[in-house]
MIMAR-611770 format. One record per residue (C-alpha): residue number from 1; residue in one letter; x, y, z. Coordinates in steps of 0.2 Angstrom, whole numbers. Example, Ala and Ser with C-alpha at 12.3 -4.5 7.8 and 13.67 -1.06 7.14 Angstrom:
2
  seq  type     px     py     pz
    1     A     62    -22     39
    2     S     68     -5     36
// end
This chain:
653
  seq  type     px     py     pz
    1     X      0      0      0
    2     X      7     17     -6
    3     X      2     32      3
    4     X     -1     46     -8
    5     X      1     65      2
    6     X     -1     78    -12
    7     X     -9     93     -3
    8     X     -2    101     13
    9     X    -16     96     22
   10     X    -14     78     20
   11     X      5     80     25
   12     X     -2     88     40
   13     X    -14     76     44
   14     X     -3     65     41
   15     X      9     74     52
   16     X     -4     73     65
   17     X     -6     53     64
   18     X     13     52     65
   19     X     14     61     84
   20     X     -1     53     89
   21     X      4     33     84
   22     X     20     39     93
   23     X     15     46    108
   24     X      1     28    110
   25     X     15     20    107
   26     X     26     29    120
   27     X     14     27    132
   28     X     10      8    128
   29     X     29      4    129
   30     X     28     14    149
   31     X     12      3    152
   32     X     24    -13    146
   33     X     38     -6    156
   34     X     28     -3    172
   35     X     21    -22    169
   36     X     35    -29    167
   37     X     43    -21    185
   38     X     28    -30    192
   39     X     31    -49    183
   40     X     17    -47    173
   41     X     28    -57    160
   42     X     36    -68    173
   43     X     32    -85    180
   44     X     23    -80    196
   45     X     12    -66    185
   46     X     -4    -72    194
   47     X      3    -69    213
   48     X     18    -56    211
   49     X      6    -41    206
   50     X     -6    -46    219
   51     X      4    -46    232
   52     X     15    -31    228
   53     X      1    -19    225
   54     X     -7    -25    241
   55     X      9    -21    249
   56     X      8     -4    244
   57     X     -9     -2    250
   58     X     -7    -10    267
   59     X      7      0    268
   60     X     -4     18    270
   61     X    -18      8    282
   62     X     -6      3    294
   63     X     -3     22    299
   64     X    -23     24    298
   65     X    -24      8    309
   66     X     -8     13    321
   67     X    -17     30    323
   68     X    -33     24    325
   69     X    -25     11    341
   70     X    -16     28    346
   71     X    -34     36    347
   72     X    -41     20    357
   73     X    -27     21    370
   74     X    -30     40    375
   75     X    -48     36    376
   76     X    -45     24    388
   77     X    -32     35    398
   78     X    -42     52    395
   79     X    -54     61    389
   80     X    -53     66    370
   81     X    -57     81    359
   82     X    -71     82    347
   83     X    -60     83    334
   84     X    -53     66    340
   85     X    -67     59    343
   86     X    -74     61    326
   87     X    -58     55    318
   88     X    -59     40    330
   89     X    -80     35    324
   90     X    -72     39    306
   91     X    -60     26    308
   92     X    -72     13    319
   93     X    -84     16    303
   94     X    -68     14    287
   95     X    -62     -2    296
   96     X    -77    -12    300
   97     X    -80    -28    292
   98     X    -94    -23    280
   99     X    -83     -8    274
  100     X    -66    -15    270
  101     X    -59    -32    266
  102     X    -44    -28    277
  103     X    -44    -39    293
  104     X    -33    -33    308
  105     X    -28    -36    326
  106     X    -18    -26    336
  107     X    -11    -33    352
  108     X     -4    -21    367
  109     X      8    -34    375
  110     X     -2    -49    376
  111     X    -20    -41    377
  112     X    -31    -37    361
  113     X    -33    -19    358
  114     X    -40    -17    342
  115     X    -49    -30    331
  116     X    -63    -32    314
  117     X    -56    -51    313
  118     X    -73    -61    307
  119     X    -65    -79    304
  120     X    -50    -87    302
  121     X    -33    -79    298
  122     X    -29    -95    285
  123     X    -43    -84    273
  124     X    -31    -73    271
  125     X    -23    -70    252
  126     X    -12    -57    260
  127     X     -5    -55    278
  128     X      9    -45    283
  129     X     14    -38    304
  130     X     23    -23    311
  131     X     28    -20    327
  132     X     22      2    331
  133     X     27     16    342
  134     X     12     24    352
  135     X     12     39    365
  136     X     -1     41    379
  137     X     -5     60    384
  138     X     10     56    398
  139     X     22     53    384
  140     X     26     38    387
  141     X     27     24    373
  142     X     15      9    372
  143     X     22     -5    358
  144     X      7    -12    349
  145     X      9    -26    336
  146     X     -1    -26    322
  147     X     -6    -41    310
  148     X    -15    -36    295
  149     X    -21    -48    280
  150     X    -33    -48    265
  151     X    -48    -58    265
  152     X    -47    -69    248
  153     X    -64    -68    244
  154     X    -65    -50    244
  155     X    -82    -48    244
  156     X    -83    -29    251
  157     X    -81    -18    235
  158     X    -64    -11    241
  159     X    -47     -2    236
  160     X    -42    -19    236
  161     X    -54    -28    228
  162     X    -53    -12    216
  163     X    -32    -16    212
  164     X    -36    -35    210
  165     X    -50    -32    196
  166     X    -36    -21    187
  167     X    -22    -33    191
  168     X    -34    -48    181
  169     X    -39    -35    165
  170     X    -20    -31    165
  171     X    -14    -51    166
  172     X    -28    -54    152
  173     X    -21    -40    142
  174     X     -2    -39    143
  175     X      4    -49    126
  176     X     -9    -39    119
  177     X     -2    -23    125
  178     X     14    -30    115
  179     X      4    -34     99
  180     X     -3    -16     98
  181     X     13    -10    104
  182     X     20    -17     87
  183     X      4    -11     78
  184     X      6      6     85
  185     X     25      8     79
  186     X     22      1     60
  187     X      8     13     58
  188     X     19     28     65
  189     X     34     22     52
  190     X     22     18     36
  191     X     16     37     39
  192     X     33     43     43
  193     X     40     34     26
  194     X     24     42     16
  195     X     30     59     21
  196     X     46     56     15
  197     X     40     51      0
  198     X     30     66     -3
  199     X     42     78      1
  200     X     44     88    -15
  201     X     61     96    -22
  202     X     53    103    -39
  203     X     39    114    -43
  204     X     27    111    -56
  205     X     39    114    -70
  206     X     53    103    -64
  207     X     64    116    -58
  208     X     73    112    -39
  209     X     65    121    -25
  210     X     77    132    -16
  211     X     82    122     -1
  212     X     76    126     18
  213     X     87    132     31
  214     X     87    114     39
  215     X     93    106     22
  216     X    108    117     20
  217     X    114    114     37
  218     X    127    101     33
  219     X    121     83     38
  220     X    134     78     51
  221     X    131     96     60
  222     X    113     91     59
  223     X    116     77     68
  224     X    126     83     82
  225     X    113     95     87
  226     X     99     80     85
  227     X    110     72     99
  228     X    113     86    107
  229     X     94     86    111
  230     X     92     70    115
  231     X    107     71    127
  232     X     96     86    134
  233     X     80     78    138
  234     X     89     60    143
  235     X     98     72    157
  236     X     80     77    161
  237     X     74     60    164
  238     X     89     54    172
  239     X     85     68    186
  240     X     69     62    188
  241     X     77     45    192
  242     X     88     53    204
  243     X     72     60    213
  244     X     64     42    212
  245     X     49     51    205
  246     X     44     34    197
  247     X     42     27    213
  248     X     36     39    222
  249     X     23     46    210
  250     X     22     35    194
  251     X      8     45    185
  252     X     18     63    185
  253     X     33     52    182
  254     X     25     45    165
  255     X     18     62    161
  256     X     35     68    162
  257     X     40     55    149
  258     X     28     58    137
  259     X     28     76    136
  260     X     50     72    132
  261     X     44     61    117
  262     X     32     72    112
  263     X     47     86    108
  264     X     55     71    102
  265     X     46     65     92
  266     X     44     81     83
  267     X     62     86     81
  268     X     64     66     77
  269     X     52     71     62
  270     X     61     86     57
  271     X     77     78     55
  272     X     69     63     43
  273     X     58     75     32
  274     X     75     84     29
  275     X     84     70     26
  276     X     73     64     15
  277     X     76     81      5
  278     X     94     79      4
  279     X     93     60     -4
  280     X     80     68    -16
  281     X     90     82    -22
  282     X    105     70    -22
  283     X    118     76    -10
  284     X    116     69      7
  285     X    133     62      9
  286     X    141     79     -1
  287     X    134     92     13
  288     X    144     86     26
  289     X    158     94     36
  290     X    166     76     34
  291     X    164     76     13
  292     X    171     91     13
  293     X    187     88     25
  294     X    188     71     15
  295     X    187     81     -2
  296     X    199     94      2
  297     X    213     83      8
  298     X    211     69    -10
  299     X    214     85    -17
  300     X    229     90     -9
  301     X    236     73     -8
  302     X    231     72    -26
  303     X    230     53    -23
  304     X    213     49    -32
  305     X    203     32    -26
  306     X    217     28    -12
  307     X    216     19      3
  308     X    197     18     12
  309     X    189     24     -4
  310     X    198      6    -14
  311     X    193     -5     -2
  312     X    179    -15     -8
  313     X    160    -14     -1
  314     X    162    -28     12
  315     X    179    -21     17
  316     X    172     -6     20
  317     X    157    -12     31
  318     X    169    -23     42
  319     X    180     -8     45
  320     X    166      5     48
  321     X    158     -4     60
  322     X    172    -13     68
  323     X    178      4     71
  324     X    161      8     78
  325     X    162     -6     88
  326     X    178     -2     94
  327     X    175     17    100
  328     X    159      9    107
  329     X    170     -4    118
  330     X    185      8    125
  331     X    169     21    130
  332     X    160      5    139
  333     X    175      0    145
  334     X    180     18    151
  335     X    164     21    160
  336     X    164      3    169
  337     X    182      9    175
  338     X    175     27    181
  339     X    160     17    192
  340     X    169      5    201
  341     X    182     19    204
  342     X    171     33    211
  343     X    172     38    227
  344     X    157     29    233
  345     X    157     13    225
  346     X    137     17    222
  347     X    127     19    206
  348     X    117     31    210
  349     X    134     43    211
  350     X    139     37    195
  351     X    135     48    181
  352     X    128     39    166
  353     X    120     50    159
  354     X    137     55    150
  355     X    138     35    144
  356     X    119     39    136
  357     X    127     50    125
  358     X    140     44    121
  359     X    132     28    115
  360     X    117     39    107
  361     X    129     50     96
  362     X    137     31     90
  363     X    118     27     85
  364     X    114     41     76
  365     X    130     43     65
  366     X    129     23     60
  367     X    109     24     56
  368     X    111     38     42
  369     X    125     27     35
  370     X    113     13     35
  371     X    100     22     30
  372     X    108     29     16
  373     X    114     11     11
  374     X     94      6     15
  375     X     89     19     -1
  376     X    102     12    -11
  377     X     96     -6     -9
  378     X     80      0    -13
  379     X     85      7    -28
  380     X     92     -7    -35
  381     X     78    -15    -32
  382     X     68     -7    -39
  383     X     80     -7    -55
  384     X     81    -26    -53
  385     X     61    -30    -51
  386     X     61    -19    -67
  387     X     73    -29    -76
  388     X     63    -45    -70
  389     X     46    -38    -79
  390     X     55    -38    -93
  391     X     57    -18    -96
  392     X     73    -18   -103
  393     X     71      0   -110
  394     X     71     12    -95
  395     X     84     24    -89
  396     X     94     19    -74
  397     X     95     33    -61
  398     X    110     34    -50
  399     X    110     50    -46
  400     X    108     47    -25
  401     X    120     32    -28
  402     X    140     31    -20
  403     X    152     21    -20
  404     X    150      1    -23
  405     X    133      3    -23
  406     X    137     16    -41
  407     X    145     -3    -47
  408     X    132    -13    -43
  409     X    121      0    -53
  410     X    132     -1    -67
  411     X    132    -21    -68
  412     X    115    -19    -68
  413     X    117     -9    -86
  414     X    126    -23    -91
  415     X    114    -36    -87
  416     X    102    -24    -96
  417     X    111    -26   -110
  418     X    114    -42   -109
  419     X     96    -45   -106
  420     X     91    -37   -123
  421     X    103    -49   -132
  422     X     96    -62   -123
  423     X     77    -55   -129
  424     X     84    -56   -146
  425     X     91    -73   -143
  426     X     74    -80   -136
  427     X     65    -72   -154
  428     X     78    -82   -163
  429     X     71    -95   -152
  430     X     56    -95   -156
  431     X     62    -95   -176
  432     X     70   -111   -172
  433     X     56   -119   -162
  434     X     44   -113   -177
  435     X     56   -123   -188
  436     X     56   -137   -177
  437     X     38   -141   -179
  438     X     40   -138   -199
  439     X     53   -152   -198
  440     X     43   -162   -189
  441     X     27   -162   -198
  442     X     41   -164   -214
  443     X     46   -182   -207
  444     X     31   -187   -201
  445     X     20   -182   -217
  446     X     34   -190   -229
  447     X     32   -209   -224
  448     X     12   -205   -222
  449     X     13   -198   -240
  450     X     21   -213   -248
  451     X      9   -225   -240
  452     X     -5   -218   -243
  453     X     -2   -216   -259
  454     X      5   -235   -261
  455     X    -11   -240   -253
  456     X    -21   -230   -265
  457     X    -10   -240   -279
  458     X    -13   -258   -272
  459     X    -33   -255   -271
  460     X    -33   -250   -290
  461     X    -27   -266   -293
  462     X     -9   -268   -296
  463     X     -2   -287   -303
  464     X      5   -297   -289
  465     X     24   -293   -294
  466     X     19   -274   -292
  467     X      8   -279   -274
  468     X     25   -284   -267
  469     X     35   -273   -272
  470     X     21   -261   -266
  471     X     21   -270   -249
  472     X     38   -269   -246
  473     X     39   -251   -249
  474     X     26   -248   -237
  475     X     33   -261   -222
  476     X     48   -248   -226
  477     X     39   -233   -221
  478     X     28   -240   -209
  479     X     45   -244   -198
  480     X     53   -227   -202
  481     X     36   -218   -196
  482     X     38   -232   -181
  483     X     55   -227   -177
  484     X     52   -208   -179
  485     X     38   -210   -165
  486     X     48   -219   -154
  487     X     61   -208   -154
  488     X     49   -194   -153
  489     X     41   -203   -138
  490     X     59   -205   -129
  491     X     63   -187   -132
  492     X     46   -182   -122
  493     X     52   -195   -107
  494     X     71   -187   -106
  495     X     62   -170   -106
  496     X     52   -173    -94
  497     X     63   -183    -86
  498     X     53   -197    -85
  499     X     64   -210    -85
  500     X     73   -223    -73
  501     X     91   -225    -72
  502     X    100   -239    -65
  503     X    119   -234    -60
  504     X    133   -248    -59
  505     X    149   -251    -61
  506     X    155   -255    -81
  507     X    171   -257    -89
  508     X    173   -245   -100
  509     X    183   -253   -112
  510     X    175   -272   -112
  511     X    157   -262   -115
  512     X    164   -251   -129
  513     X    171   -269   -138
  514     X    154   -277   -136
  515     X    146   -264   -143
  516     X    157   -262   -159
  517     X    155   -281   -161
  518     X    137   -279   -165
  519     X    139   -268   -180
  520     X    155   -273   -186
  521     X    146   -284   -200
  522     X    136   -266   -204
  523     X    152   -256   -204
  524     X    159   -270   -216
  525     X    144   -267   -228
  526     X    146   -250   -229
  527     X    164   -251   -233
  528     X    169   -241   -217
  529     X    188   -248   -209
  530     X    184   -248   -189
  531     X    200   -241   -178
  532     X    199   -246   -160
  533     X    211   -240   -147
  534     X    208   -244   -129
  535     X    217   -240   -112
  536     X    229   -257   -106
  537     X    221   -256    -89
  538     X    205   -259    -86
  539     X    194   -242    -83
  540     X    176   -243    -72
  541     X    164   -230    -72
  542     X    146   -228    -65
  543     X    134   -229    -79
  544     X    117   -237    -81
  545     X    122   -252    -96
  546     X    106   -250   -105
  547     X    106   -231   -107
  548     X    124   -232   -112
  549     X    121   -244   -125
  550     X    110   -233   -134
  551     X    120   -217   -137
  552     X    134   -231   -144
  553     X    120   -235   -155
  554     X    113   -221   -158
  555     X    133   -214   -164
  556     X    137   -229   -174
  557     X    120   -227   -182
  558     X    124   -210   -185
  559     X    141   -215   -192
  560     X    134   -228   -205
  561     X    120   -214   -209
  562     X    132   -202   -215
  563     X    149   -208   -214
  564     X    160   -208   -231
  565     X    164   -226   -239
  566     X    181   -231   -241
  567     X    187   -220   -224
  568     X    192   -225   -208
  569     X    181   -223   -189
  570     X    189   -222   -174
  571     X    187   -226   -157
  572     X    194   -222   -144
  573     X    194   -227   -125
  574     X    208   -220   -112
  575     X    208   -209    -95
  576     X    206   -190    -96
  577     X    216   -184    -80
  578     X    213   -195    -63
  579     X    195   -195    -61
  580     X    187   -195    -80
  581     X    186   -208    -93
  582     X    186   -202   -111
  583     X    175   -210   -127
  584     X    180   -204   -143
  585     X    170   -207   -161
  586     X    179   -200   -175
  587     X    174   -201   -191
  588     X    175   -192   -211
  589     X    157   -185   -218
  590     X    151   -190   -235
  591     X    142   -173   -236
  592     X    151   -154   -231
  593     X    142   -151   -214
  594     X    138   -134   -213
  595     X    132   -130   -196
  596     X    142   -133   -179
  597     X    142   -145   -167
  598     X    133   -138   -155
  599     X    119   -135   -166
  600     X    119   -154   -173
  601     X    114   -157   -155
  602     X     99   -150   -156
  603     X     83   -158   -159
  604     X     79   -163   -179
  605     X     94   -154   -181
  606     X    103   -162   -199
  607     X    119   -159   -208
  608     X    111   -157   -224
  609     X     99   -142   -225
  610     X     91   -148   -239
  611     X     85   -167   -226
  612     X     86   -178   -241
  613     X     93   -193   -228
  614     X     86   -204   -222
  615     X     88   -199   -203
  616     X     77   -189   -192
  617     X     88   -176   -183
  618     X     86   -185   -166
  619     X    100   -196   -162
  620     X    113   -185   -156
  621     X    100   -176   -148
  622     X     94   -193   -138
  623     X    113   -198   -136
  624     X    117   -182   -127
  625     X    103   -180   -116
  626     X    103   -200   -110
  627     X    124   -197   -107
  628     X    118   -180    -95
  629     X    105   -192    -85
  630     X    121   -203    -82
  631     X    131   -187    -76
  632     X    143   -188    -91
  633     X    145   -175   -105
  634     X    144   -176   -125
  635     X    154   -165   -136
  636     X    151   -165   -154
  637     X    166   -157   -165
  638     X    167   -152   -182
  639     X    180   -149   -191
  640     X    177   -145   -210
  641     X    170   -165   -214
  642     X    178   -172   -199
  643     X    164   -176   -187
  644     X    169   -180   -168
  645     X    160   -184   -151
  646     X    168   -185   -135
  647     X    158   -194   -121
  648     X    167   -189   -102
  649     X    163   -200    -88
  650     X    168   -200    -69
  651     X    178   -215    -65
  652     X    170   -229    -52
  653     X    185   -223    -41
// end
């Protein structure tokens, strides 16, 4: 989903949403935070929060309750005011039974002075005892022991039963706080990067807008006032710690937090939105004191591309943030040295608020860098998806790019290039595929031709001479067109690779004989002198025996097809290095072959344009995809009317 802002009040509003989906999500991550002190998220969740906030609680009724004991001793030494009187019935009335779930006795010495007890103490979810410091009107002290505890049911519609309702809705709801947490901060970055989109550098003519004041502040400077900020108001909230205003009064504490986000937030915005401009108009890395400083001294020096700037992309990442991490690590280090060495020992007298910045100001030079490097990925994308679509034509622009990511650009244009050609090559493709089917329906409608028409002859009657000749003619036909199918039918199963193999261990040079014996009467009768030449040793490879035996016969066939009478053919078997066995055909063409090897390879593919053989154009074809199922390689070589194919195997070894 692409936001589109187009109007200043929709870059306002959106402006708006930004602070807002912050600020919730400031004030979720507080809520986390403040759950997450309280074991919300740990194992004892159901019993930690409980008992802690009861603790709190019980906490300001044992002054009520120690007063209240006060008030009951000097009644029964003296007479009291009105004034204590009245706080006296007010106290009988806030801790009896039916007004409070809090259940207390309080013992002077050994004797009860104080009670609302109404059953058992083991009905207590909470119990807790102090031992207080009373003064009678003589000024002498009294020590009262108090025990106070929690009725588990809490049936009375309390402060406590109050807290334990809250403490259930926040257990039922903490991992969804986390969820919309998430939710919260995509939102707020989805706006943020839709402003940054929209930020406009060119009026309606295309003209560059003269820059704001922020965007000719030079970048690094820029940043170091953003820290300085940020060091500001993380000072500010490191004082409240200091005043323990979290503990003491959590809700100004959090209002303390998020009215520092809000400013920010804001400033935080700023700083995007102008960065944003700067990668638009294209110098981002230029308008920096550091640029410049770099600049002047390469010019000086005079020593061009030297040094860092040479160093590939990977290189440079290593070193930019090994250096990073090393700074970071001698500061860590430094301030770990400075706490365990201050005066005190205590952390509270350490001041880490300097650490803060330090580490901040290490953040927010590394994420511009990153960033930057972010925009230039995504521009390559972008190239790249355009590239995959097809849209060969467009104009690469690498106006925001630097350094390696300027290559990777321009082996993009290469490829671009080279993807046209490629385009071109698929058309030629197509021409050839296009032909294909022509050849095919050529030797299939051949053999179909001649019997038809030999059928058409025997039904006019021929004499029975004629008839056999006639029949002959077509049983010839009718086994060429069977043996086109079959081969068409095998070339479907190795394309679609539907087809078992059987690996084993053969001897090379005992199959390649047994295969030769076969057609050595064939290769007799068409006057052709068979060379052997085989490795002494014995050679094994993996190959499957009856896959193998075909491309043997699908070559020799080839090489009684088209061979020249009266010439020799050779065969050779011997190693190719340590691991490879090498089978060589050699042998002289009757006919000048006028295309290469490569393209004899390829399916209906002949050596005589004008297909007055007899063959189909499949054998090599078959020969070499039935030799890749095996893991081997065929090569097919010509050389003016020498015709070669080398078949490489793996040894067994």
């Amino acid at each position: 989903m692409k936001l589109s802002l187009k109007t200043t009040t929709d870059r306002a509003m959106a402006a708006f949403l930004f602070i807002l989906f912050m600020e919730l999500s400031v004030a979720i991550a507080l809520g986390v935070s403040c759950m997450y002190d309280y074991h919300f998220y740990a194992s004892d969740y159901r019993t930690y929060p409980v008992q802690a906030a009861f603790e709190v609680k019980s906490g300001a009724q044992l002054d009520d309750i120690t007063e209240y004991a006060d008030l009951t001793l000097r009644k029964a030494r003296t007479q009291l005011s009105s004034i204590q009187q009245s706080r006296l019935d007010a106290y009988a009335a806030a801790f009896a039974p039916s007004a409070t779930n809090a259940r207390f006795t309080v013992r002077d010495g050994t004797h009860v002075l104080l009670t609302n007890e109404t059953s058992a103490p083991e009905t207590r979810t909470y119990q807790r005892f102090e031992t207080r410091t009373v003064y009678s009107e003589t000024g002498e002290p009294t020590q009262i022991t108090i025990r106070l505890g929690v009725q588990s049911d809490l049936a009375v519609h309390d402060v406590y039963r109050t807290v334990s309702s809250i403490i259930r809705f926040a257990i039922g709801v903490r991992y969804v706080l986390i969820g919309l947490l998430v939710v919260t901060v995509i939102f707020a970055l989805l706006i943020l990067g839709a402003l940054m989109s929209s930020v406009e550098v060119t009026d309606a003519d295309g003209h560059e807008k003269r820059a704001p004041f922020i965007d000719r502040i030079p970048l690094d400077l820029l940043i170091l006032m953003l820290l300085l900020v940020f060091s500001f108001f993380g000072v500010l909230v490191e004082l409240t710690a200091i005043a323990d205003v979290k503990r003491t009064n959590i809700v100004l504490w959090n209002a303390i937090i998020l009215i520092i986000a809000f400013f920010l937030i804001v400033v935080s915005m700023a700083f995007n939105l102008s960065l944003a401009s700067r990668i638009k108009r294209g110098h981002v890395y230029r308008n920096t004191l550091v640029f410049r400083a770099i600049a002047r001294i390469r010019k000086l020096a005079g020593k061009g591309n030297d040094g860092y700037f040479k160093v590939p992309f990977i290189g440079k990442a290593m070193m930019t943030v090994g250096l990073a991490a090393l700074a970071e690590l001698i500061v860590l280090l430094f301030f770990i040295y400075s706490y365990y060495t201050n005066e005190t020992g205590l952390l509270r007298d350490f001041h880490f608020s300097y650490y803060v910045v330090f580490w901040a100001a290490g953040r927010f030079i590394l994420i511009p860098v990153f960033f930057m490097m972010a925009l230039n990925l995504n521009h390559l994308r972008e190239n790249g998806e355009r590239l995959a679509q097809g849209d060969y034509q467009f104009d690469v622009d690498s106006h925001i790019m630097f350094g390696d990511f300027r290559q990777i650009n321009a082996n993009l244009n290469q490829i671009q290039v080279e993807m046209m050609q490629a385009a071109e090559e698929k058309s030629r493709s197509y021409r050839l595929r296009s032909e294909l089917i022509t050849n095919i329906s050529h030797d299939i409608k051949t053999p179909l031709t001649s019997i038809v028409s030999y059928v058409d002859l025997l039904r006019s009657g021929a004499d029975p001479a004629q008839a056999q000749e006639y029949m002959d003619i077509l049983q010839s036909q009718a086994v060429r067109l069977k043996g086109l199918l079959e081969n068409l039918i095998e070339v479907s199963r190795l394309t679609t690779g539907d087809i078992a193999v059987q690996m084993e261990k053969l001897d090379a040079v005992l199959f390649a004989q047994q295969c030769v014996s076969e057609f050595a009467d064939r290769l007799d009768a068409a006057q052709l002198k068979l060379v052997e030449r085989y490795a002494e040793e014995e050679i094994m490879i993996c190959a499957d025996g009856g896959k193998l035996w075909r491309v043997f016969e699908n070559l020799l066939g080839n090489i009684l097809k088209y061979a020249k009478s009266g010439t020799r053919v050779y065969l050779d078997v011997a190693r190719d290095g340590d691991d490879r066995v090498r089978i060589s055909f050699r042998n002289v063409s009757k006919d000048p072959i006028d295309v290469s090897g490569e393209e004899l390879t390829h399916r209906f593919a002949r050596a005589d344009a004008s297909r007055h053989t007899e063959g189909y154009g499949l054998g090599l074809s078959i020969a070499q995809s039935l030799t890749q199922i095996q893991n081997g390689t065929m090569a097919v070589t010509v050389d003016g009317d020498l015709f070669r194919v080398d078949l490489t195997f793996a040894t067994a070894e």
